[in-house]
C-alpha positions as CSV (number, residue, x, y, z in Angstrom):
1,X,-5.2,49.7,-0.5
2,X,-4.7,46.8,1.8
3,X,-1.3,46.0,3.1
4,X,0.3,42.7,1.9
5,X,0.7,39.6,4.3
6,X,4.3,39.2,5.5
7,X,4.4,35.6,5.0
8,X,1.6,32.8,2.7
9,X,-1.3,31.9,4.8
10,X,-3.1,29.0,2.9
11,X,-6.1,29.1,4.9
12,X,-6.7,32.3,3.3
13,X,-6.0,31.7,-0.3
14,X,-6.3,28.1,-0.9
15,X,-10.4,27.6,0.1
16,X,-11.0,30.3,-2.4
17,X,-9.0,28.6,-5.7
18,X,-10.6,25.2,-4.4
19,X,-14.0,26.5,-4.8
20,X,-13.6,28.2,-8.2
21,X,-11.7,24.7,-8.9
22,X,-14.2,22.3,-8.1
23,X,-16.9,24.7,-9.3
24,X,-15.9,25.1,-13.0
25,X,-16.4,21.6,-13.4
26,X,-12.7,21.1,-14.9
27,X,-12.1,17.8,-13.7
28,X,-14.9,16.2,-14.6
29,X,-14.8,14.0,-17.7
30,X,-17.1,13.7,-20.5
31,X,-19.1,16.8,-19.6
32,X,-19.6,18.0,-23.0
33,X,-19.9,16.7,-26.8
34,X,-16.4,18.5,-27.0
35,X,-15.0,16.5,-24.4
36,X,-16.5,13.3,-25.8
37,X,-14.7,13.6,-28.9
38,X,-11.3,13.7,-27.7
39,X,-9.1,10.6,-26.5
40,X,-9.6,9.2,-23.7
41,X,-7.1,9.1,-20.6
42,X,-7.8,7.6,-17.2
43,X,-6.2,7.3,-14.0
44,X,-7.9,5.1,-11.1
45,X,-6.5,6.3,-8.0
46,X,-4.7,3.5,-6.2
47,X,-7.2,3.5,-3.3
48,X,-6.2,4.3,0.4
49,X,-6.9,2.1,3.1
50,X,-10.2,3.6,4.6
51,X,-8.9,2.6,8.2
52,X,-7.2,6.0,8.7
53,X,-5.8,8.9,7.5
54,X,-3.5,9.5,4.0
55,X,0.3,9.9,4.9
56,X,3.5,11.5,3.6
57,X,3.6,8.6,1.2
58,X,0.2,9.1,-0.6
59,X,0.9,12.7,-0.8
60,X,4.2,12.5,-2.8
61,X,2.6,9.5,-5.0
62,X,-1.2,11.5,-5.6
63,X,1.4,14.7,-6.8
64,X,2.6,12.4,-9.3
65,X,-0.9,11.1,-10.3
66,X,-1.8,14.7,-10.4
67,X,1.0,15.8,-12.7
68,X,0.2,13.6,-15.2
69,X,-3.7,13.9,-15.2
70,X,-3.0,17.8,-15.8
71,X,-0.7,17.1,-18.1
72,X,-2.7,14.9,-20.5
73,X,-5.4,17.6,-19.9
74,X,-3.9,20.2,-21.6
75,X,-2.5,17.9,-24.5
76,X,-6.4,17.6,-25.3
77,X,-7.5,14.6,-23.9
78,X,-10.3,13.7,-22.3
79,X,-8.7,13.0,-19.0
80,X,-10.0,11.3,-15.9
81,X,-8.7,10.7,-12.6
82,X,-10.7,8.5,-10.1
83,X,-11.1,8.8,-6.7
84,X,-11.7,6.3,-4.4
85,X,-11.0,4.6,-0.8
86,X,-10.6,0.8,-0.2
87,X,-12.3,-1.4,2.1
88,X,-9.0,-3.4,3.6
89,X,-11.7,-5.9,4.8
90,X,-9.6,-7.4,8.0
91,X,-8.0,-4.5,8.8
92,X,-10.6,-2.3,8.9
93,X,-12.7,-4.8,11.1
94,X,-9.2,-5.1,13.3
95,X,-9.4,-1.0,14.1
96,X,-13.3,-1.0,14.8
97,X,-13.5,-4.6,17.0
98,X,-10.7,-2.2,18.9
99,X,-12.2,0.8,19.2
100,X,-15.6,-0.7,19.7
101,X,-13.6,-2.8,23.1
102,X,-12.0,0.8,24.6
103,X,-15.4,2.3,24.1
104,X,-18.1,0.0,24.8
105,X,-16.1,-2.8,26.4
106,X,-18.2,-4.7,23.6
107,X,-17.0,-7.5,21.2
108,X,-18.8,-8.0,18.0
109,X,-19.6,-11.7,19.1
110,X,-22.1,-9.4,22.0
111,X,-23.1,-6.7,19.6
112,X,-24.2,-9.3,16.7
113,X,-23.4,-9.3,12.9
114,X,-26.1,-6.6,11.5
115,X,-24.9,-4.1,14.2
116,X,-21.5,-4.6,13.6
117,X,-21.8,-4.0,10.2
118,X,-23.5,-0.8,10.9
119,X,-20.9,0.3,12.9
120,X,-18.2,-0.6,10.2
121,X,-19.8,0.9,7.3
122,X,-19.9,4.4,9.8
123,X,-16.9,4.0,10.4
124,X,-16.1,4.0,6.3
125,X,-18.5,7.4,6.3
126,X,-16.0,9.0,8.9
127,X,-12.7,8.2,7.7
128,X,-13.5,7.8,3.8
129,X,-14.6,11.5,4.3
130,X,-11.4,12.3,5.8
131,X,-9.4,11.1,3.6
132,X,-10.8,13.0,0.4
133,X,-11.1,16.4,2.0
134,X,-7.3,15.7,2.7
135,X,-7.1,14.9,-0.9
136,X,-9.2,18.0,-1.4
137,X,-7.2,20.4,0.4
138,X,-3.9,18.9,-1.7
139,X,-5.6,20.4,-4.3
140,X,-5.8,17.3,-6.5
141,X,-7.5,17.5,-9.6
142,X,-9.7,14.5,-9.2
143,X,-13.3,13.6,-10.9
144,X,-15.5,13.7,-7.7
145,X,-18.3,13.0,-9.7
146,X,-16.8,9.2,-9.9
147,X,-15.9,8.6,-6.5
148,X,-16.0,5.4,-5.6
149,X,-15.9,3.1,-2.5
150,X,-14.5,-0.8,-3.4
151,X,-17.8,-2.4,-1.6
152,X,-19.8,-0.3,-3.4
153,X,-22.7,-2.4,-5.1
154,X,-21.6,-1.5,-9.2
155,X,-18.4,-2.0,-8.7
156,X,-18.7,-5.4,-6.4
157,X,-19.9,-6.5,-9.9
158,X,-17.4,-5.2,-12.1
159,X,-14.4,-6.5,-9.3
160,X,-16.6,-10.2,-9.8
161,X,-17.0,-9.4,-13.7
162,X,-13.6,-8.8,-14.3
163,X,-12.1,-11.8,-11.8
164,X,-14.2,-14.4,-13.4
165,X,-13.1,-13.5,-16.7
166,X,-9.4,-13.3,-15.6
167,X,-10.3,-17.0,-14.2
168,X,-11.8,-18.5,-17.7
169,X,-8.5,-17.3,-19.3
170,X,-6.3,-18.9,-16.9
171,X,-5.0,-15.7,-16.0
172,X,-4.9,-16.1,-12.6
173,X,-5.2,-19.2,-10.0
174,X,-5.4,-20.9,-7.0
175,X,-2.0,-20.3,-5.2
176,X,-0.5,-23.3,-3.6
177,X,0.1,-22.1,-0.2
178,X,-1.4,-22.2,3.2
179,X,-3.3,-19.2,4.5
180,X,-2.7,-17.8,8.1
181,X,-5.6,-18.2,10.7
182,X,-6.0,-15.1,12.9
183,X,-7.1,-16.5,16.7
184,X,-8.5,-13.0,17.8
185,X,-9.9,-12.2,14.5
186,X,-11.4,-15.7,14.0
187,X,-10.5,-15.5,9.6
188,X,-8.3,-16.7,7.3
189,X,-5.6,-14.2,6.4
190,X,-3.7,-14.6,2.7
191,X,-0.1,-14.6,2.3
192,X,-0.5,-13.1,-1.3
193,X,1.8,-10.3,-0.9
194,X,4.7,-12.3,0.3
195,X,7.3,-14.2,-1.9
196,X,8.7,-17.3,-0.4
197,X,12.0,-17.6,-1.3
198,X,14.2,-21.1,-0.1
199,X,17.1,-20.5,1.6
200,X,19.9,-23.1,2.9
201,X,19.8,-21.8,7.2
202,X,21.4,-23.5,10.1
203,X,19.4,-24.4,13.2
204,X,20.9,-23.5,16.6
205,X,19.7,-25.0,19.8
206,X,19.9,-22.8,22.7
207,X,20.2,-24.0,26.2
208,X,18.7,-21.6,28.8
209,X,19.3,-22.2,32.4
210,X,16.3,-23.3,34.7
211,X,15.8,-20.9,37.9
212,X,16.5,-22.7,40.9
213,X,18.0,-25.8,40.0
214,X,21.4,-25.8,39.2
215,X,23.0,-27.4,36.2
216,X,20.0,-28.4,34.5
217,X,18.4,-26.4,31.1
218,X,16.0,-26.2,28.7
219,X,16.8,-26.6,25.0
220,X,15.3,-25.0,22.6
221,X,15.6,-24.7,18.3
222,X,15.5,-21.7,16.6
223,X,17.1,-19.8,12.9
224,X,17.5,-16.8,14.8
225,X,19.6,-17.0,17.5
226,X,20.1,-13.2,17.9
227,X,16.8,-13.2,19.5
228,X,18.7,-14.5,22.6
229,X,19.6,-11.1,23.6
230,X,16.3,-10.5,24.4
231,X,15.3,-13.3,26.2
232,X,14.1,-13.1,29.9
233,X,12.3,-16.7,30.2
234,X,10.7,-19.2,28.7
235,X,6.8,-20.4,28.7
236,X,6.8,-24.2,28.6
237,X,3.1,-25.8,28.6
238,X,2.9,-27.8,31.7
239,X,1.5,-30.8,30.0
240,X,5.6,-31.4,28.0
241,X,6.9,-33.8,29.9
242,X,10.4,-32.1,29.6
């Protein structure tokens, strides 16, 4: 007779009930005829951002996910929860163009557009792996059978499907604003998750001392004045006449 463990080791119990987890084939959705007959209930995951690794954040919302899908499975429908990972186009290209600079000291410009690719998609390989064993070990109760990345080639056509049909419907539209352009990036960047709200402000003009020559400044506009606490100089082009 062995002698119990003083304290829970997960290491040692949770690898085990994983296996016999994933292996029974629980999670999967329509498996069977049995299953096929029951009402349907799916969750898509809300996919992570495939530049790094999940966070305290994704762990308290996949728990709720998780709660629910188990939940619905054992009111007798034929639950599914979808994994997946996102592709977060320009920021994913952001963390690679870095990482390829500190180890390479190589720009994608110098590397070339079919090579960069390669190393972006490897990249996805890495940290999309990452990110479901993390998912794994949490001990969600995901379909892996349906994992899906959002470049992948199927669902490229259902995202264009789907967005075209949206369009046809008026259902969504052009929005009126200007993008951003990213200077190190070299792309447009969307303000779509912002809401621009109109607010009556004040302008303050700031007059900042010039080294070296005594009782002259340089003025300069702003909304947020506070910034002034930080200030230790001002960059004027040398073209300005002022």
């Amino acid at each position: 007779m062995s002698e119990m463990a003083s304290r829970y080791e997960p290491a040692s119990v949770e690898a085990g009930i994983r296996a016999l987890w994933e292996g029974s084939g629980g999670t999967t959705a329509g498996r069977d005829a049995a299953a096929l007959s029951k009402r349907p209930f799916t969750i898509m995951i809300p996919p992570p951002n495939v530049t790094g690794i999940l966070h305290m954040g994704h762990a308290l919302n996949n728990t709720i996910q998780d709660i629910v899908i188990r939940h619905r499975r054992m009111a007798g429908f034929d639950a599914l929860w979808v994994p997946g990972t996102d592709h977060a186009g320009i920021a994913t290209q952001a963390v690679v163009e870095k990482k390829l600079f500190q180890e390479r000291k190589l720009t994608r410009q110098q590397l070339g557009r079919e090579a960069f690719v390669q190393e972006v998609w490897e990249f996805k390989e890495k940290h999309g792996g990452a990110i479901y064993e993390q998912l794994r070990r949490m001990g969600c109760s995901l379909d892996w059978t349906r994992a899906r990345f959002t470049l992948d080639e199927g669902l490229s056509r259902a995202v264009r499907e789907a967005f075209v049909r949206l369009w046809e419907r008026d259902l969504i539209y052009r929005g009126p604003r200007l993008v951003n352009w990213d200077c190190v990036l070299q792309t447009a960047v969307g303000d779509d998750e912002i809401e621009h709200v109109t607010r009556k402000g004040k302008l303050w003009t700031i007059r900042y001392p010039l080294q070296g020559r005594p009782g002259e400044f340089i003025s300069v506009a702003t909304t947020r004045p506070e910034t002034m606490l930080g200030d230790t100089g001002v960059a004027v082009h040398p073209d300005v006449p002022r």
